[in-house]
C-alpha positions as CSV (number, residue, x, y, z in Angstrom):
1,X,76.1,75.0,114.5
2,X,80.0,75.0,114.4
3,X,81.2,78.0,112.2
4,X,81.9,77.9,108.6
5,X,85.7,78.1,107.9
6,X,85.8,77.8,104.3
7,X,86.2,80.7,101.9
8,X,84.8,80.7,98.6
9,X,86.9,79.3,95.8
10,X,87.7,81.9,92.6
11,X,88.8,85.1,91.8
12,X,87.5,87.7,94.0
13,X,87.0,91.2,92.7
14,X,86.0,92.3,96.0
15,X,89.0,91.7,97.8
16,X,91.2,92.8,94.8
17,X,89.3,96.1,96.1
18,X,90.1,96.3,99.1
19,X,92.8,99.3,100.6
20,X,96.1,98.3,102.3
21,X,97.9,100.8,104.2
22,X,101.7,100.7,104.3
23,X,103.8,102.8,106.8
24,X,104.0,105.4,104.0
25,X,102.1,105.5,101.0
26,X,103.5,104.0,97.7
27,X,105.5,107.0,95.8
28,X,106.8,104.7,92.8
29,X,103.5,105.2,90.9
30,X,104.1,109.1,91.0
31,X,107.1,108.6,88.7
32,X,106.1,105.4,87.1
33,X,102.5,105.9,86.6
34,X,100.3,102.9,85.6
35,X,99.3,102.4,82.0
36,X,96.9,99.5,81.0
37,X,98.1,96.7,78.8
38,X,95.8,94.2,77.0
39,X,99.1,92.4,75.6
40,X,101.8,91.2,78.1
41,X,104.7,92.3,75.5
42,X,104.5,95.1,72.7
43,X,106.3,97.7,71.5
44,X,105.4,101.9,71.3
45,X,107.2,104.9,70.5
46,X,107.7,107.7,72.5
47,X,108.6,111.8,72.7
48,X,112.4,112.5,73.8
49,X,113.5,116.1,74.3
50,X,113.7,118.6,71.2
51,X,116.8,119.4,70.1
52,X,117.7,123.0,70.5
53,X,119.5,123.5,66.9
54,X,120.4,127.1,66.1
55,X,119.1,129.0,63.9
56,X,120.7,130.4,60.8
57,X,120.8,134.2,61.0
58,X,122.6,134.8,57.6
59,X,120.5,133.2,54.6
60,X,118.6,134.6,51.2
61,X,116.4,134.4,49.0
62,X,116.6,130.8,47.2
63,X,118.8,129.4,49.6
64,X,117.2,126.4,51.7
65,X,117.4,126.8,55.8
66,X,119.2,123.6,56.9
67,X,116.1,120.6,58.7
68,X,116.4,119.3,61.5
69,X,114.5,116.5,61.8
70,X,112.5,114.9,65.0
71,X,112.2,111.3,65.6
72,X,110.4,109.6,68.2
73,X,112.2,107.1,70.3
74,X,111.3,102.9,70.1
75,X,110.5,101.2,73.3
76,X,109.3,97.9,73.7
77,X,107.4,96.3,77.4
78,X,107.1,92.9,78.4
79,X,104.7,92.4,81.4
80,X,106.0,89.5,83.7
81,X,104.2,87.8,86.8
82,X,104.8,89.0,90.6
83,X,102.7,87.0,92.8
84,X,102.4,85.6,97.1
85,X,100.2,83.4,98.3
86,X,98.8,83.7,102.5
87,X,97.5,81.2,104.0
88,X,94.5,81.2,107.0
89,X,94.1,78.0,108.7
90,X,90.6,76.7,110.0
91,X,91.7,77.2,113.5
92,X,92.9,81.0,112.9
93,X,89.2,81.5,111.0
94,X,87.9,81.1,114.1
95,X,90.4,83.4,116.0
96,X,89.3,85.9,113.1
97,X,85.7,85.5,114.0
98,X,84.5,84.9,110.7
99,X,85.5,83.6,107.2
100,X,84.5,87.3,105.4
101,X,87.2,88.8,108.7
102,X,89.9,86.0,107.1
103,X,89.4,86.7,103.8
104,X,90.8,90.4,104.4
105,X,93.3,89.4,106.2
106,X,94.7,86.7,104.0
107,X,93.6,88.9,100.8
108,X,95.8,92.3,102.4
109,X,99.0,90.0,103.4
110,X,98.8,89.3,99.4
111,X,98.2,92.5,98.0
112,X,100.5,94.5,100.5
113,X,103.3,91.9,98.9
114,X,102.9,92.6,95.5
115,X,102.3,96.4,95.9
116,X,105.6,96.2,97.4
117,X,107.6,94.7,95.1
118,X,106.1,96.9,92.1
119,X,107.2,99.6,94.8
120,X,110.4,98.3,94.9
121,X,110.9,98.0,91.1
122,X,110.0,101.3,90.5
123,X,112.0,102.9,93.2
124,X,115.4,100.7,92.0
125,X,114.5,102.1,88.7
126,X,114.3,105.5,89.9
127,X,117.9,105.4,91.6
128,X,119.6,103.7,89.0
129,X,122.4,105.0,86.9
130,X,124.6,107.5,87.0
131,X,124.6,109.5,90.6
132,X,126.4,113.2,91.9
133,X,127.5,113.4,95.7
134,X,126.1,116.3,97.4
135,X,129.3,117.7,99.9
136,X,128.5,120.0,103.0
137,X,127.7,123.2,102.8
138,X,126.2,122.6,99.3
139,X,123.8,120.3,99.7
140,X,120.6,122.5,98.4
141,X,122.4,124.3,95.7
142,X,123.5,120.8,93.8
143,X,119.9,120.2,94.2
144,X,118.9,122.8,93.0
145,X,121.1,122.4,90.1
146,X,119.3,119.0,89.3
147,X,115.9,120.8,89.1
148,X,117.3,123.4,86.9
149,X,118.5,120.2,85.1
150,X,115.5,118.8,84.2
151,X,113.6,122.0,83.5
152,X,112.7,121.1,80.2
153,X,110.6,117.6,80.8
154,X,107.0,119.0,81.4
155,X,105.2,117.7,84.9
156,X,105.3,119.2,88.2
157,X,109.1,119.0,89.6
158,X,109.3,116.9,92.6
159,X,112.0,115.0,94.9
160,X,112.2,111.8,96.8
161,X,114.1,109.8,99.4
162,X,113.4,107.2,102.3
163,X,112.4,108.6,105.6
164,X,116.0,107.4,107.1
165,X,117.6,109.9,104.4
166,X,114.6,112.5,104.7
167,X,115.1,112.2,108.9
168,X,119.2,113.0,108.3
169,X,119.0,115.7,105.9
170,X,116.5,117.4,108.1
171,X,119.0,117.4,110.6
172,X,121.6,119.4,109.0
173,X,122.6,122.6,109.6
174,X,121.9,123.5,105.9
175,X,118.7,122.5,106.0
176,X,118.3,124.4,109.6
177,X,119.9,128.1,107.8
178,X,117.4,127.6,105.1
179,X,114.4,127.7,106.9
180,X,116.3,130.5,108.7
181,X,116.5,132.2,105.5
182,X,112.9,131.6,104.4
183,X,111.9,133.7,107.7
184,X,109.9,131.1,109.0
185,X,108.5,132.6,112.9
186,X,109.7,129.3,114.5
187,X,113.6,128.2,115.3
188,X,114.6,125.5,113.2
189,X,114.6,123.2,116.4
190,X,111.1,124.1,116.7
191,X,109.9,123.1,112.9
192,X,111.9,120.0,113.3
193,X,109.1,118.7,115.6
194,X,106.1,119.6,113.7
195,X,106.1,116.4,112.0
196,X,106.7,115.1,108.0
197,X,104.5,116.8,106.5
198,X,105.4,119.9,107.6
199,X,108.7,119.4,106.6
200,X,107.7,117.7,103.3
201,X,106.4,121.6,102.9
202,X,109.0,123.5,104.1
203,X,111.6,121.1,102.1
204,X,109.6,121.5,98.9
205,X,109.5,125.1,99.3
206,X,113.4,125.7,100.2
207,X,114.1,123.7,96.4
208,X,111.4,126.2,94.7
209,X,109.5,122.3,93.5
210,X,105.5,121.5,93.7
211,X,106.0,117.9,95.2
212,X,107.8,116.0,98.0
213,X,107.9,112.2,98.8
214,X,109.0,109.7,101.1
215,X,109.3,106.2,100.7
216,X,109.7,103.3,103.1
217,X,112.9,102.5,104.2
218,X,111.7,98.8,103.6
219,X,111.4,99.9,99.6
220,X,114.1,102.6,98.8
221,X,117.7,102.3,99.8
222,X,119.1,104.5,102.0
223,X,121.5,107.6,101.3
224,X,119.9,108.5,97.7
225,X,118.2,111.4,97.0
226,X,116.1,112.3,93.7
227,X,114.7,115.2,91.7
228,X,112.2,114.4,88.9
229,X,110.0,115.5,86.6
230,X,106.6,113.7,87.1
231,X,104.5,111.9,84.2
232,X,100.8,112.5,84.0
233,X,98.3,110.0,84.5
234,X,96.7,109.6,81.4
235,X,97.1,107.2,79.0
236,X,100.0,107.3,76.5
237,X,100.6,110.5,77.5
238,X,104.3,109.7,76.3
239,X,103.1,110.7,73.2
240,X,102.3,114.0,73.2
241,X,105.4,115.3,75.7
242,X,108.7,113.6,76.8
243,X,108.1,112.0,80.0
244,X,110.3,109.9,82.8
245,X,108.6,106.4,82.1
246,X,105.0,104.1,83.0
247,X,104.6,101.2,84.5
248,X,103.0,98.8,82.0
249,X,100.7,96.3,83.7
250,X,98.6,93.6,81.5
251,X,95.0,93.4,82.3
252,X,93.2,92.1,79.8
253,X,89.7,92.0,81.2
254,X,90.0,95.8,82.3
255,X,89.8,94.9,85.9
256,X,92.4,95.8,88.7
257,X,95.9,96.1,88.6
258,X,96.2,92.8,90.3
259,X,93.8,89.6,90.5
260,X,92.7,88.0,93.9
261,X,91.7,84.6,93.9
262,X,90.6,82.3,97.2
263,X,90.7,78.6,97.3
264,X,90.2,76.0,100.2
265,X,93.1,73.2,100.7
266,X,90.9,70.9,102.3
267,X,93.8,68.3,103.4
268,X,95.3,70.9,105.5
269,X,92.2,72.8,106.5
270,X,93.0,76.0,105.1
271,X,92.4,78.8,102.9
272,X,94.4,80.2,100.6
273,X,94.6,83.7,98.8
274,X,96.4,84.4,95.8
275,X,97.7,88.1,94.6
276,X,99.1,88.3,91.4
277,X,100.2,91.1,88.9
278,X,101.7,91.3,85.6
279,X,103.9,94.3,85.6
280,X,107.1,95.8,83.8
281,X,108.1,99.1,85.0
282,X,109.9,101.0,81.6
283,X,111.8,104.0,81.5
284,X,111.4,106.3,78.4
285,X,113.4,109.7,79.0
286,X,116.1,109.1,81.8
287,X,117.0,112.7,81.7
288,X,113.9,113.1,83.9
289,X,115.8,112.6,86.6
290,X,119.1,113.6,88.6
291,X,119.9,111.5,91.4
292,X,122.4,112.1,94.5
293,X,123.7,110.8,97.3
294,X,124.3,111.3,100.5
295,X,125.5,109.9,104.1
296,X,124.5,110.5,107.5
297,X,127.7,111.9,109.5
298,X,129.5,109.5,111.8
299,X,128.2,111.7,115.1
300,X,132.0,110.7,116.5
301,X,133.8,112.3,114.1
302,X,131.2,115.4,113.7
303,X,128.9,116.7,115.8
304,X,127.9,120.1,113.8
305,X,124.8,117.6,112.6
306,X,125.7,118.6,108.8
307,X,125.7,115.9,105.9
308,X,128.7,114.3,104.8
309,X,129.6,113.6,100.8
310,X,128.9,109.8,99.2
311,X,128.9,107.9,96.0
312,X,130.1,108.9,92.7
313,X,129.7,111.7,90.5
């Protein structure tokens, strides 16, 4: 009995559940968390930072202290479609083995597409606007600087960069003194092979934060660097404390962040799998975050392995 090719036709919750693994693991949602939308447009208000006003020190009896008043800030969403379809032809079903085999593969090409460009949204978004070029020699302190910066926004203080970026800033000798300083046992050379997530640690530790991240080079541009403080994950948490943004996404029926859905083109022989999302990635308090830049050396023209200043300030 020849074997069946043909995948079901519908939406498939079970494939929507299924766990793609990129190089790295999506960072965007640490800044942008998800919040559930049963409208694809609405608007909300949100929590900015309170005003630090001084207070009188020279007023009596009868005389009214001067208000200042708090206002919460308007923001609207408007969720719009990201979608990619895969196709598995009958011929590569049976290279797969079995229709269920396709059906991941076809289902993970679609997902891993869409989770990237929500990735990609949310990192552009995160490395927009103004930006401060970090110069040799004070690479750490201006980061630094931009934690201290953003010391008021509640949420664990964190920063990010692509792994190209992440690879050249381990390699200067700034970063090499610090863990000198530190009094880490091992020489710097030594550290610099224990792999990222060792780093990650030792990086995280050097700019006194809780959290480090590294996106894809496929995701996050080279040459930016970026301090934050996070959002929680709970739903309009915006509310209650001034936070860096969500990402809105409209699921009406409560399901997953995307829907799945198989279907067989039987003039070509093949099956198709549909990912789509409704998504709109908003930023509430830009003052969450300080981003820099900075530029790998030209080894030619330096060979201390220090960072060289780029971008604008």
């Amino acid at each position: 009995m020849p074997l069946n090719w043909r995948t079901e036709s519908g939406y498939r919750p079970d494939l929507a559940a299924l766990e793609v693994n990129p190089v790295f693991n999506y960072v965007g949602k640490f800044f942008y968390p998800v919040e559930v939308k049963r409208e694809k447009t609405g608007d909300f208000t949100y929590q900015t930072v309170v005003p630090d006003a001084d207070a009188s020190t020279s007023y009596s009896d009868g005389v009214e202290l001067g208000i200042t008043d708090l206002n919460m800030a308007p923001g609207t969403w408007t969720c719009k479609p990201i979608g990619k379809r895969y196709g598995v032809t009958k011929k590569e079903v049976y290279n797969y083995g079995s229709v269920e085999k396709a059906d991941i593969a076809g289902a993970t090409g679609a997902i891993r597409s869409v989770m990237g460009t929500v990735e990609k949204r949310q990192l552009a978004q995160l490395i927009s606007g103004s930006t401060t070029a970090l110069v040799d020699g004070k690479i750490f302190t201006s980061l630094q600087k931009g934690v201290d910066a953003i010391r008021r926004y509640p949420g664990k203080k964190a920063v990010c960069m692509n792994f190209s970026t992440f690879r050249a800033l381990t390699q200067t000798n700034e970063f090499k003194s610090a863990l000198l300083r530190n009094g880490w046992v091992m020489t710097a050379d030594q550290v610099l092979g224990t792999g990222t997530d060792l780093l990650l640690k030792y990086l995280s530790q050097i700019l006194v934060i809780e959290k480090a991240f590294i996106a894809d080079d496929e995701y996050m541009t080279t040459g930016y660097i970026v301090v934050a403080a996070l959002p929680i994950e709970e739903e309009i948490s915006y509310k209650d404390r001034p936070e860096l943004g969500k990402t809105m996404v409209f699921i009406p029926d409560g399901g997953k962040e995307f829907d799945i859905e198989t279907d067989v083109e039987v003039k070509s022989r093949r099956n198709l799998y549909t990912a789509e999302s409704y998504v709109d990635v908003v930023e509430m308090n830009s003052g969450a975050r300080k981003v820099f830049t900075y530029t790998e050396p030209d080894e030619s023209e330096s060979g201390s392995g220090s960072g060289s200043a780029s971008g604008q300030s």
